[in-house]
C-alpha positions as CSV (number, residue, x, y, z in Angstrom):
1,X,11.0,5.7,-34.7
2,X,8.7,8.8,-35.0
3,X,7.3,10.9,-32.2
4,X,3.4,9.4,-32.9
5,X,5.0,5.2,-32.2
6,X,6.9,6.8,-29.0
7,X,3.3,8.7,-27.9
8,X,1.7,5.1,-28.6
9,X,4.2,3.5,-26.3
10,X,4.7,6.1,-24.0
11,X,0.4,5.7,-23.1
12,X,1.2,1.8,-22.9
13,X,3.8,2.4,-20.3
14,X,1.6,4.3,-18.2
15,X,-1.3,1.2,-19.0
16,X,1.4,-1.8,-17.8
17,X,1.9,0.3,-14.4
18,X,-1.8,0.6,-13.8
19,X,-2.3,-3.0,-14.3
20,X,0.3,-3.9,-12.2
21,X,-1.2,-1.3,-9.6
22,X,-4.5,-2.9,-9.8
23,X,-2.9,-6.6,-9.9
24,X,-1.7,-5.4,-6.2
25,X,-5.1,-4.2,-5.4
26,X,-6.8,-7.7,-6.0
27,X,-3.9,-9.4,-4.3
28,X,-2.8,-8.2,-1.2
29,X,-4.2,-8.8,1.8
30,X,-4.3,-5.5,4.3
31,X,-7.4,-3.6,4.3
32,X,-5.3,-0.7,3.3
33,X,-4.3,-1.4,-0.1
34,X,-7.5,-3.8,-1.2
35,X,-9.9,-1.1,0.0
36,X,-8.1,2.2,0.6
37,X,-6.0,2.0,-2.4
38,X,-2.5,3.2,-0.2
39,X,-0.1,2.3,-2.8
40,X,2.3,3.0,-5.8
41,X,3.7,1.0,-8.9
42,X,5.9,2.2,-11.2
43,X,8.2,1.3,-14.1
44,X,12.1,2.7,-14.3
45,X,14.9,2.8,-16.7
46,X,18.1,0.8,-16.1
47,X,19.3,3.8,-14.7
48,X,17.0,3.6,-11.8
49,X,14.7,6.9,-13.7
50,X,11.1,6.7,-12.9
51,X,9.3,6.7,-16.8
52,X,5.6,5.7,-15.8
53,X,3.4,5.9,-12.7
54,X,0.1,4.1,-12.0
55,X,-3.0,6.1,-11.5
56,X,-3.8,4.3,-8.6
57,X,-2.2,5.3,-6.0
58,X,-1.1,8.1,-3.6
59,X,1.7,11.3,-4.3
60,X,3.4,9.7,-1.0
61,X,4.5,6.9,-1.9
62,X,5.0,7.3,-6.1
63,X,6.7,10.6,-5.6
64,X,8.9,9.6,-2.9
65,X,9.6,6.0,-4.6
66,X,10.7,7.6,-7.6
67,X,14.2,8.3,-5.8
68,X,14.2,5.0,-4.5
69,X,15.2,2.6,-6.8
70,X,18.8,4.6,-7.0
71,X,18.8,3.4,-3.4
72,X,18.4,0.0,-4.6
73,X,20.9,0.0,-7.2
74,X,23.5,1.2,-4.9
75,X,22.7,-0.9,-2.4
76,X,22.5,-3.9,-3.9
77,X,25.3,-3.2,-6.5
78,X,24.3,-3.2,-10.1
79,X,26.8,-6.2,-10.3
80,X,25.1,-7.9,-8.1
81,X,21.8,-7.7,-10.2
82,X,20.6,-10.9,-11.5
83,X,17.3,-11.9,-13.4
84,X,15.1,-13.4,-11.1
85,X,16.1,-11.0,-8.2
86,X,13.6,-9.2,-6.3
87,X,14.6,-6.6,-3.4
88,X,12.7,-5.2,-0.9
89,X,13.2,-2.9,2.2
90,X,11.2,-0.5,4.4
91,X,13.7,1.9,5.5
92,X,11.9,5.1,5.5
93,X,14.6,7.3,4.7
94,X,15.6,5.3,1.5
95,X,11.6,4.5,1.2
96,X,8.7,6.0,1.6
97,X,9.0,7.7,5.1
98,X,7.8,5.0,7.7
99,X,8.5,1.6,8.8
100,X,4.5,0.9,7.4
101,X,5.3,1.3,3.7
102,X,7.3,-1.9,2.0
103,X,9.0,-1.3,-1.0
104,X,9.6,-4.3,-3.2
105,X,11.9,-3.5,-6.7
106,X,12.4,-6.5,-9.4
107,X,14.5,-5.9,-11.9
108,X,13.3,-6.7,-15.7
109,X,15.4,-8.7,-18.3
110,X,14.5,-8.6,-21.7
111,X,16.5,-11.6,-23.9
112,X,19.1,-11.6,-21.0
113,X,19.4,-7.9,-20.9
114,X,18.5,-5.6,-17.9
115,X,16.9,-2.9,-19.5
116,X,14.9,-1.3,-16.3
117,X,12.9,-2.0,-13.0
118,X,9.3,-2.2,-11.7
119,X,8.3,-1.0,-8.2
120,X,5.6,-0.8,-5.7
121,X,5.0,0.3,-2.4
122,X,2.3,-1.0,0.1
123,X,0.8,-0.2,3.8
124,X,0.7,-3.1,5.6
125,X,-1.3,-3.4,8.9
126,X,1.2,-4.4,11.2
127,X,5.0,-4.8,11.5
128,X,5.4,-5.3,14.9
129,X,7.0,-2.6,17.3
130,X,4.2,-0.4,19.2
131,X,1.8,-0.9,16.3
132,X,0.9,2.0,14.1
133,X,1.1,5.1,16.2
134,X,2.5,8.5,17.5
135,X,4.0,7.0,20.7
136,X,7.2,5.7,20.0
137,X,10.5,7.8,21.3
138,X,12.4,6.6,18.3
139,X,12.5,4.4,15.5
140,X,13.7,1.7,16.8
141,X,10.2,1.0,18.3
142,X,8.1,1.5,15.6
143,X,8.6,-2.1,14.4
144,X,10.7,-4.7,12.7
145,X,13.6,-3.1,9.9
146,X,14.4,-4.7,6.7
147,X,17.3,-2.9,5.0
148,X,17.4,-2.9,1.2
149,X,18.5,-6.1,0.5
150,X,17.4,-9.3,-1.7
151,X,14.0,-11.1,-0.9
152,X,14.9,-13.2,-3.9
153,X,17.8,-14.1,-5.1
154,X,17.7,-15.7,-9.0
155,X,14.4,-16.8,-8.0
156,X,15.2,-18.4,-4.6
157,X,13.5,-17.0,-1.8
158,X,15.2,-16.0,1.4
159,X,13.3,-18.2,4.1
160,X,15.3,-16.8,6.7
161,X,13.9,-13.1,5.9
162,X,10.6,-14.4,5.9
163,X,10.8,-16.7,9.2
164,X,12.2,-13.7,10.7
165,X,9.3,-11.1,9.9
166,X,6.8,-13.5,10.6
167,X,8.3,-13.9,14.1
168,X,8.2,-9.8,14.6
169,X,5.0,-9.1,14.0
170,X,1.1,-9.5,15.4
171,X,-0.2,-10.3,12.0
172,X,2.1,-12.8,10.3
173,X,0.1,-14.0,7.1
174,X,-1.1,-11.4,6.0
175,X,2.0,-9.0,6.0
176,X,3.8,-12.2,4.3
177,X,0.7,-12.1,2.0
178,X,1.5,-8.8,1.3
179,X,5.2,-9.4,0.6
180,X,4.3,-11.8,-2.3
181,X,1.4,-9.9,-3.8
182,X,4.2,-7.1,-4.1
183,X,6.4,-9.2,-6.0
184,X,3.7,-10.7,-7.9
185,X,2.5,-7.5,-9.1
186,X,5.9,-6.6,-10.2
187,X,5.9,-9.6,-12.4
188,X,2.7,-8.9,-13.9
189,X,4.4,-5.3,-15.0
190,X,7.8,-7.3,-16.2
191,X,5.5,-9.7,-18.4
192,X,3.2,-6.5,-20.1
193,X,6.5,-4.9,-20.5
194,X,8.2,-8.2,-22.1
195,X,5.1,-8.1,-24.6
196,X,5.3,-4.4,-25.5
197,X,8.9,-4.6,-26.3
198,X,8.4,-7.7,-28.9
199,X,5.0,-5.8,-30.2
200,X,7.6,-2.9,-31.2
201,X,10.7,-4.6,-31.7
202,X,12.5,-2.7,-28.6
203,X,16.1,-4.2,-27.3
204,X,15.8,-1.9,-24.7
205,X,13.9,1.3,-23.3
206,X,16.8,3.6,-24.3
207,X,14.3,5.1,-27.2
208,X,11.1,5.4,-25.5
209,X,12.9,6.8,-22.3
210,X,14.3,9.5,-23.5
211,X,11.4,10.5,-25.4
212,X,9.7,10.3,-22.2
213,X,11.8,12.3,-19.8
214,X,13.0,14.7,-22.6
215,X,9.3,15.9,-23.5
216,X,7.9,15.9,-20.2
217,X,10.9,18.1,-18.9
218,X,10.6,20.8,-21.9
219,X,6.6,21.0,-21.1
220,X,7.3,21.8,-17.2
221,X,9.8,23.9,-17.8
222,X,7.6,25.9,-20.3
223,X,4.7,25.9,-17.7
224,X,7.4,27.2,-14.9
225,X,8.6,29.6,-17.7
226,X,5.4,31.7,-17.7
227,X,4.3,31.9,-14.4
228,X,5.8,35.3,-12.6
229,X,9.2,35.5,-11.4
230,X,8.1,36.4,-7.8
231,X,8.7,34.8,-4.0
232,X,5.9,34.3,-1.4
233,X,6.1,32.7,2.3
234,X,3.3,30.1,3.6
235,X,2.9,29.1,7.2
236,X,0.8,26.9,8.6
237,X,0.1,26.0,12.3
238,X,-1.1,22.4,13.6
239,X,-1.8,20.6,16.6
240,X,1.4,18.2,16.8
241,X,1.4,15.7,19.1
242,X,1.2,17.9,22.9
243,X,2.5,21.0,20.8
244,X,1.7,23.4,18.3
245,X,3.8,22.7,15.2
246,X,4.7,25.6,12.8
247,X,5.3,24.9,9.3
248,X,6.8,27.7,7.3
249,X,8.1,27.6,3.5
250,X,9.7,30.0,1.2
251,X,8.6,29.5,-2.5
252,X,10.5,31.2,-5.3
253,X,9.6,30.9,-8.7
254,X,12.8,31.2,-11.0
255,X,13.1,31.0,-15.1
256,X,14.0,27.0,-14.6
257,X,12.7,25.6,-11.4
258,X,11.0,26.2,-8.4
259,X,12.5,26.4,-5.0
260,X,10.8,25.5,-1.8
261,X,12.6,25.7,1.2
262,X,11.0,24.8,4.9
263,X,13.4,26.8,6.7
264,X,11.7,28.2,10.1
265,X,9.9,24.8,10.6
266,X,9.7,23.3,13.8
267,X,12.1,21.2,14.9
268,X,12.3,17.3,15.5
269,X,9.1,16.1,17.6
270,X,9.5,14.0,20.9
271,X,6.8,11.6,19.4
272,X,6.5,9.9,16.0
273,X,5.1,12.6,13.9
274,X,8.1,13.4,12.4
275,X,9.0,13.6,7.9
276,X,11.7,12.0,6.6
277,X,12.6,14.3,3.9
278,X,12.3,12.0,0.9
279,X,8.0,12.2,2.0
280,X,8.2,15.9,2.3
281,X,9.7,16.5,-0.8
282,X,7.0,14.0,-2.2
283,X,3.9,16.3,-1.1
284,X,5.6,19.5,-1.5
285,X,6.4,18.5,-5.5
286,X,2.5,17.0,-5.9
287,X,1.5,20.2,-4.5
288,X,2.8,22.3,-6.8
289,X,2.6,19.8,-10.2
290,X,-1.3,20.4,-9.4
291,X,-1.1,24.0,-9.3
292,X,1.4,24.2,-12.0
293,X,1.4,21.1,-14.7
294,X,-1.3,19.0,-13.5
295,X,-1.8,17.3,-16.9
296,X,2.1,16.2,-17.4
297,X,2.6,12.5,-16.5
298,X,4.9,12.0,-13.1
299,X,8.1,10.9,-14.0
300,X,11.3,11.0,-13.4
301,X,12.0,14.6,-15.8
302,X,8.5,16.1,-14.7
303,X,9.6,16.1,-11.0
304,X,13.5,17.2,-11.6
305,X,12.6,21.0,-11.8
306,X,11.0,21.4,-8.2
307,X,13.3,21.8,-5.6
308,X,12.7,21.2,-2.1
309,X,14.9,22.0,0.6
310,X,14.4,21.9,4.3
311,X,17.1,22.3,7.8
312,X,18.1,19.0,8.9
313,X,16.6,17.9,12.6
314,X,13.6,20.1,11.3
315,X,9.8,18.2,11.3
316,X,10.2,17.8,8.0
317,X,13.3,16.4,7.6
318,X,13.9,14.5,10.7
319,X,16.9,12.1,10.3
320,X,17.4,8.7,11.8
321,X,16.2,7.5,14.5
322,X,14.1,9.9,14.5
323,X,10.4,8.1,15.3
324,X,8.2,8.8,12.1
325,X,5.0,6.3,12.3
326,X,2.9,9.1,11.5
327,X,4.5,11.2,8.7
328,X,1.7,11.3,7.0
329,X,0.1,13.6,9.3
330,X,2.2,16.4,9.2
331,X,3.3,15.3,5.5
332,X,-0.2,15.8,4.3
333,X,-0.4,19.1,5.5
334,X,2.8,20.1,3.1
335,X,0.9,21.0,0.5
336,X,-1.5,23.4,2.0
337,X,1.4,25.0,3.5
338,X,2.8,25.5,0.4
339,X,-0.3,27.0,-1.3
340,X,-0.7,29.6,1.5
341,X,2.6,30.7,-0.3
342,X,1.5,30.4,-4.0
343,X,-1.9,32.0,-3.4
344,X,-0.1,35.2,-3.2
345,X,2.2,34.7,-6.7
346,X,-1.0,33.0,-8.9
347,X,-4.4,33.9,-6.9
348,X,-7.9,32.2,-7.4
349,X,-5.2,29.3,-8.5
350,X,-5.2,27.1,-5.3
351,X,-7.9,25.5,-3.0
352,X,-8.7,27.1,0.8
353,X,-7.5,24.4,3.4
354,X,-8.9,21.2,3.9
355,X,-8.9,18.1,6.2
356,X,-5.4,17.8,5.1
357,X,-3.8,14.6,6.6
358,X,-6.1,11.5,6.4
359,X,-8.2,10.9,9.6
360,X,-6.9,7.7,10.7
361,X,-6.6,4.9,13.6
362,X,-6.2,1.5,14.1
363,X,-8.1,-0.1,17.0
364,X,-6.3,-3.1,18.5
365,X,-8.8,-5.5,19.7
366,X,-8.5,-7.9,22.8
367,X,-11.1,-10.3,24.6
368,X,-12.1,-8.3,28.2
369,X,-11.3,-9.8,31.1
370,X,-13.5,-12.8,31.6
371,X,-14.3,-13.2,28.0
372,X,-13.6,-15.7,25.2
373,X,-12.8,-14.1,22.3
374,X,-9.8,-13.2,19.4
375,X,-7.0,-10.6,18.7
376,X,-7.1,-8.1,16.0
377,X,-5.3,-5.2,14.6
378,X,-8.1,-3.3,12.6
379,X,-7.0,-0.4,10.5
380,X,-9.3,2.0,8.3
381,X,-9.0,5.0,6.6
382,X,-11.2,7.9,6.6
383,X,-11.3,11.7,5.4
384,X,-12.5,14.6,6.3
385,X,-13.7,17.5,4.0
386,X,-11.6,19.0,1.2
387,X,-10.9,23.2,1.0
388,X,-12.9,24.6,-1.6
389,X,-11.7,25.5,-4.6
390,X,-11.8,29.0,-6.7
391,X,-14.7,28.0,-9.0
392,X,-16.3,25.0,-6.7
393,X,-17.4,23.5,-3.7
394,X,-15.1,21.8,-1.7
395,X,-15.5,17.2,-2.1
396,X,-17.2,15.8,1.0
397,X,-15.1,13.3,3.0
398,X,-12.4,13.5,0.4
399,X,-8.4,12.3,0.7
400,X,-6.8,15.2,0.0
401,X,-3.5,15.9,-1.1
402,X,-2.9,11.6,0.2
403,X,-6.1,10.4,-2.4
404,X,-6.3,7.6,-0.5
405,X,-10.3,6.2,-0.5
406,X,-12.2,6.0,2.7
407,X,-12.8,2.6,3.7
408,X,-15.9,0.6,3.7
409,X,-17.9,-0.1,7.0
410,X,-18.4,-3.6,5.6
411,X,-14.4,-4.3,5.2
412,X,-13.4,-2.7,8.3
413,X,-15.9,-4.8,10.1
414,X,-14.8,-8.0,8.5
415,X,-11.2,-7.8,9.9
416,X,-12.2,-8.3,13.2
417,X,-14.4,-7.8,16.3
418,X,-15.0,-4.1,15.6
419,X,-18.2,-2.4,15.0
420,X,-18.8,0.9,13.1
421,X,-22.5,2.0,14.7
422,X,-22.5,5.4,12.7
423,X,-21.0,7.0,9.8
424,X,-22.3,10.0,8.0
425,X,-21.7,13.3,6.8
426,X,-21.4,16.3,9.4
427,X,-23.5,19.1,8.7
428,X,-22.3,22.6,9.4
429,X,-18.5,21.4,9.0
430,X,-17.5,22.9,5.7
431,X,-16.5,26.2,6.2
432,X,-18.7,28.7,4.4
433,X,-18.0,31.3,1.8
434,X,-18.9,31.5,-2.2
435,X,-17.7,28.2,-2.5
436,X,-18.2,25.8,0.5
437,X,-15.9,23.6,2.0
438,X,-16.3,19.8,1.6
439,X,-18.1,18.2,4.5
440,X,-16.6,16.0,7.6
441,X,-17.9,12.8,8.6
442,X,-18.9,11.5,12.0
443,X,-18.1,8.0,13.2
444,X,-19.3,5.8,16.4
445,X,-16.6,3.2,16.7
446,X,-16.7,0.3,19.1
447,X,-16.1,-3.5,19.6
448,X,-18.7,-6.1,19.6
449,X,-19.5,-7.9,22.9
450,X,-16.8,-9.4,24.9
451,X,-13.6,-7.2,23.7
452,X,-11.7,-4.5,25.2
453,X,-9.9,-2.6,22.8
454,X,-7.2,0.3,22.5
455,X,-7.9,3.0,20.1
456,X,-4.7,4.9,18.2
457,X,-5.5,8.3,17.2
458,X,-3.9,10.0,14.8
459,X,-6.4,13.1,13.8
460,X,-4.9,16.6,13.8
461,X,-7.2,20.0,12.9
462,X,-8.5,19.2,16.4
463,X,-7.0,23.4,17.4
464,X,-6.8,24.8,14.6
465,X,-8.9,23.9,12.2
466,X,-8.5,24.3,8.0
467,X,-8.5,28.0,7.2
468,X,-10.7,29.9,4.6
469,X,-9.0,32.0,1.7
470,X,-10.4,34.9,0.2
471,X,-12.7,35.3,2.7
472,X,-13.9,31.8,3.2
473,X,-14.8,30.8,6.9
474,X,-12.7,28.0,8.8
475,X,-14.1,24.2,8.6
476,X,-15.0,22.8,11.3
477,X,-12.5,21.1,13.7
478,X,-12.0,17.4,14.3
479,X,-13.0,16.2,18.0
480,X,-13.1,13.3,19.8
481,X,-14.7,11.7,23.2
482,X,-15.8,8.4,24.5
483,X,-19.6,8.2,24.5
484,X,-19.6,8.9,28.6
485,X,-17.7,11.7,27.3
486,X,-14.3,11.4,28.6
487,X,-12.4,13.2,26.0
488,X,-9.8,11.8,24.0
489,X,-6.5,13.1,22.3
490,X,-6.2,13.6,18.9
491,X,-3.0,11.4,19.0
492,X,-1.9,8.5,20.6
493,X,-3.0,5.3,21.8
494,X,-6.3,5.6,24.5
495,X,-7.9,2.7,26.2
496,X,-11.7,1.9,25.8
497,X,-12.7,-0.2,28.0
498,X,-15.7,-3.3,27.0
499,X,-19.2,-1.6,26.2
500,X,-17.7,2.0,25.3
501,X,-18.3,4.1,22.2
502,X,-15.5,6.3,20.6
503,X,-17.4,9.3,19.1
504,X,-15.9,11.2,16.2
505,X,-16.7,14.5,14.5
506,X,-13.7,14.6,11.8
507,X,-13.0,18.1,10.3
508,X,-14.7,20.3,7.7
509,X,-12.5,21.9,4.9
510,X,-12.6,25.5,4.5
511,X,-14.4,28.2,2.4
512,X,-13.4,30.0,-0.4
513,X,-14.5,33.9,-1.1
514,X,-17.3,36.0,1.0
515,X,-20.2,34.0,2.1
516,X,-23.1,36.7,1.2
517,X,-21.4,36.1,-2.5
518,X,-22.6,32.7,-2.7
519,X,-25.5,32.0,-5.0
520,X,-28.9,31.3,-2.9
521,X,-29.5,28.8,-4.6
522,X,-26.8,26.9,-3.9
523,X,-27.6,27.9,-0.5
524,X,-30.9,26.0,-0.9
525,X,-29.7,23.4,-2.3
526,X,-27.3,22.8,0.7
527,X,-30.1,23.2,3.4
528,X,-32.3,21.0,0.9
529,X,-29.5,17.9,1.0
530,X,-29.1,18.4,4.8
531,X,-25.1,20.0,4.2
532,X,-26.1,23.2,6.4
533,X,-28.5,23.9,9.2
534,X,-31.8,26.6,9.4
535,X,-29.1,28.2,11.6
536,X,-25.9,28.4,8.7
537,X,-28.6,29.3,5.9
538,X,-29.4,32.2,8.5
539,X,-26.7,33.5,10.2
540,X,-24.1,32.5,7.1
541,X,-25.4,33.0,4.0
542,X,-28.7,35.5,5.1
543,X,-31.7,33.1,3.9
544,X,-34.9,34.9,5.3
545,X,-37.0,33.0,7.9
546,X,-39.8,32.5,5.2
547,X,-37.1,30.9,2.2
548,X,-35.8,28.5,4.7
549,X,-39.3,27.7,5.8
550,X,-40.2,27.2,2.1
551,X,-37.0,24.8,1.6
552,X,-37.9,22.6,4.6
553,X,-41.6,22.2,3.8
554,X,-40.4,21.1,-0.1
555,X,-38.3,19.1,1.6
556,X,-41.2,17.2,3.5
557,X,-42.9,16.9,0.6
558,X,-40.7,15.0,-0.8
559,X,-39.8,18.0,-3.8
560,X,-36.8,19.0,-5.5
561,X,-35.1,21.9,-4.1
């Protein structure tokens, strides 16, 4: 078959995986994957070698899927696999990091032939334990464990599996809701996949596979091949639950591959902040395929040549029973540690820092004392700004590296009793330079009349802020109070009792290059849209008194600055 019919097919592939991505998004229940888009679908050989990724979706859970399914396969025995099968587990060492993320695999048969899988991650609300959040001592508290096993077996449901979960968690239908529109998606992926291989006459995916993984492995290593053969060290310090946390990495570039290695990294936290290291090799690999090969699909042969390596017991590759609700939010700060290393090997490459891991938290909603009223578990996901980058501005309230979309105020209200008074853009919170840092958001969260409600943080950037590059200024910091204000911590579950406001100022990212280098026009335009203050066009970026005066009057006028 010739290289332009494998191209064809290879672009179909990817096609089937997005459909069956977006067959998820219109099926599932949880806020988190209908509006937020916190998911992954993918398509594998028989060999359990990830060949397509959807678009939709995050690095987190596609990147670290793509090892899964060899999980599954030896798990469940490959004699043991039967058409009409589908597995599922959470475990978030042989998942995608947490107890929050279910994977569900279903293996394909093509005229009574197993020629490859389709798989999918999704965050689901609830599943049980302490609820989503940093306070658990271990894993065993973070909520109900379903090893890789067989949610259907030739078709046959497991009932007892599914009386089981729905007995373990606050929020039975819908995380059984989720289950099925899991599978279901998987389906719609076997069925496209059934069609494309009668359209071209395949018997199997031998053909197209290794046309996949054999092309996309000789294009990264030709972009790895001409970058410089040097080494660099990144570091990065956060807030961590009630302790700094210092991330370090060594990054070597060699003719072949790329080695990253988190040795120096704190060790195992107290609190469930912790990274399984099947999520931190996810985000450290995404980082660098952006810097590196952004353009060359995800697969299986696209990944192989980046190496990560970290110290077992170490924050990033914490080992069971480790607690690790939150791996995301020192996960999502992977790849700007890794970037403070490549900025010195490939300069004016790499963004400054950003908001780095999503600004999250789940309010779990009760009637106060006296009231009528209902239970809820509300989850929404927001973002603060993104770094700027060599050439541009930094993305207001932009997921980044996660990609996950901010929630709207009109789903997040619909879940239950919870009210979203305020939500807007923070001005002043991008870090200044040549290129500004994307703006932070502010939020006013409480519950409508009658409720009581505990509030589970899970913000970092709240002491040390992203950092500028080249010059760039800091972003702003994330902070957080009650509207009495009684402050709150960044992490951990916090009582608000009926009538009270949480208040949130969610970070800035950072500038990149010298402020007095940046264009005064863009300047204007900035103070114009309301992204920077009299003050920062002052003080900043060196506007006179009578050109801010001249912007603000335009400005009431109703004129284009």
């Amino acid at each position: 078959m010739s290289n332009v019919a494998f191209q064809v097919m290879w672009n179909r592939l990817i096609s089937v995986v997005e459909e069956q991505a977006q067959a998820l998004v219109r099926t599932a229940f949880s806020t988190s994957v209908r509006e937020a888009g916190d998911l992954s679908a993918g398509v594998y050989n028989a060999d359990g070698l990830m060949l397509a990724q959807a678009v939709t979706g995050t690095p987190g859970h596609v990147n670290a899927m793509a090892d899964a399914v060899a999980h599954f396969i030896r798990r469940i025995g490959r004699e043991n696999i039967q058409e009409g099968d589908v597995y599922i587990t959470n475990d978030p060492w042989e998942g995608t990091g947490h107890l929050h993320d279910i994977t569900v695999v279903t293996p394909s048969f093509h005229n009574g032939h197993h020629v490859g899988f389709f798989a999918c991650t999704a965050h689901v609300v609830d599943i049980g334990g302490r609820g989503f959040g940093a306070d658990a001592a271990s894993v065993y508290e973070e909520g109900i464990y379903i090893p890789i096993m067989k949610l259907a077996d030739r078709g046959k449901v497991d009932e007892t599996l599914i009386r089981l979960l729905r007995g373990n968690v606050r929020e039975p239908d819908q995380l059984i809701g989720d289950i099925y529109a899991l599978a279901t998606c998987n389906e719609i992926g076997h069925r496209r996949l059934t069609e494309m291989m009668n359209e071209f006459g395949l018997s199997d995916l031998t053909g197209i596979g290794d046309f996949i993984l054999e092309n996309s492995r000789r294009a990264t290593l030709e972009r790895i091949a001409a970058l410089p053969r040097e080494t660099a060290k990144g570091a990065m310090r956060i807030d961590g639950f009630d302790r700094p946390i210092d991330l370090k990495v060594r990054l070597e570039i060699a003719g072949d591959r790329i080695l990253c290695d988190f040795a120096g990294t704190s060790g195992v936290d107290k609190k469930g902040i912790n990274v399984p290291m099947v999520y931190t090799k996810a985000y450290a690999c995404y980082a660098l395929k952006c810097a590196i090969a952004p353009e060359i699909p995800n697969n299986a042969a696209s990944l192989a040549p980046f190496e990560v390596t970290a110290p077992a017991g170490s924050i990033v590759n914490a080992v069971h029973p480790a607690p690790v609700a939150l791996r995301h939010i020192i996960g999502h700060m992977i790849p700007d540690t890794v970037y403070d290393a490549l900025d010195k090997i490939l300069p004016a490459t790499v963004p400054a820092e950003g908001a780095g891991c999503l600004c999250n938290f789940q309010v779990s909603l009760r009637p106060a004392p006296g009231h009528q009223g209902r239970r809820s578990e509300v989850l929404t996901f927001n973002s603060g700004g993104a770094g700027a980058r060599p050439t541009v501005d930094g993305l207001n309230a932009t997921a980044f590296p996660s990609g996950v979309m901010t929630m709207p105020i009109e789903a997040t209200e619909h879940t239950g009793p919870v009210i979203i008074w305020r939500k807007e853009l923070r001005p002043d919170s991008g870090g200044a330079g040549q290129y500004r840092g994307g703006l932070g958001q502010y939020m006013e969260v409480g519950a409508t009349a009658g409720h009581e409600f505990d509030f589970s943080a899970m913000f970092d950037r709240v002491h040390h802020p992203a950092r500028g590059r080249q010059g760039g200024q800091d972003g702003a910091p994330t902070a957080i109070a009650q509207d009495d204000g009684s402050v709150m911590q960044g992490k951990g579950k916090q009582f608000v009792p009926e009538g009270r406001r949480v208040m949130l100022a969610l970070p800035g990212g950072a500038g990149y290059g010298l402020a007095s280098a940046r264009d005064p026009a863009l300047v204007k335009r900035d103070l114009a849209r309301g992204y920077i203050s009299a003050t920062s066009a002052r003080d900043d970026y060196g506007l006179s008194a009578d050109e801010i005066a001249a912007v603000l009057a335009a400005v009431s006028k109703g004129e284009t600055v």
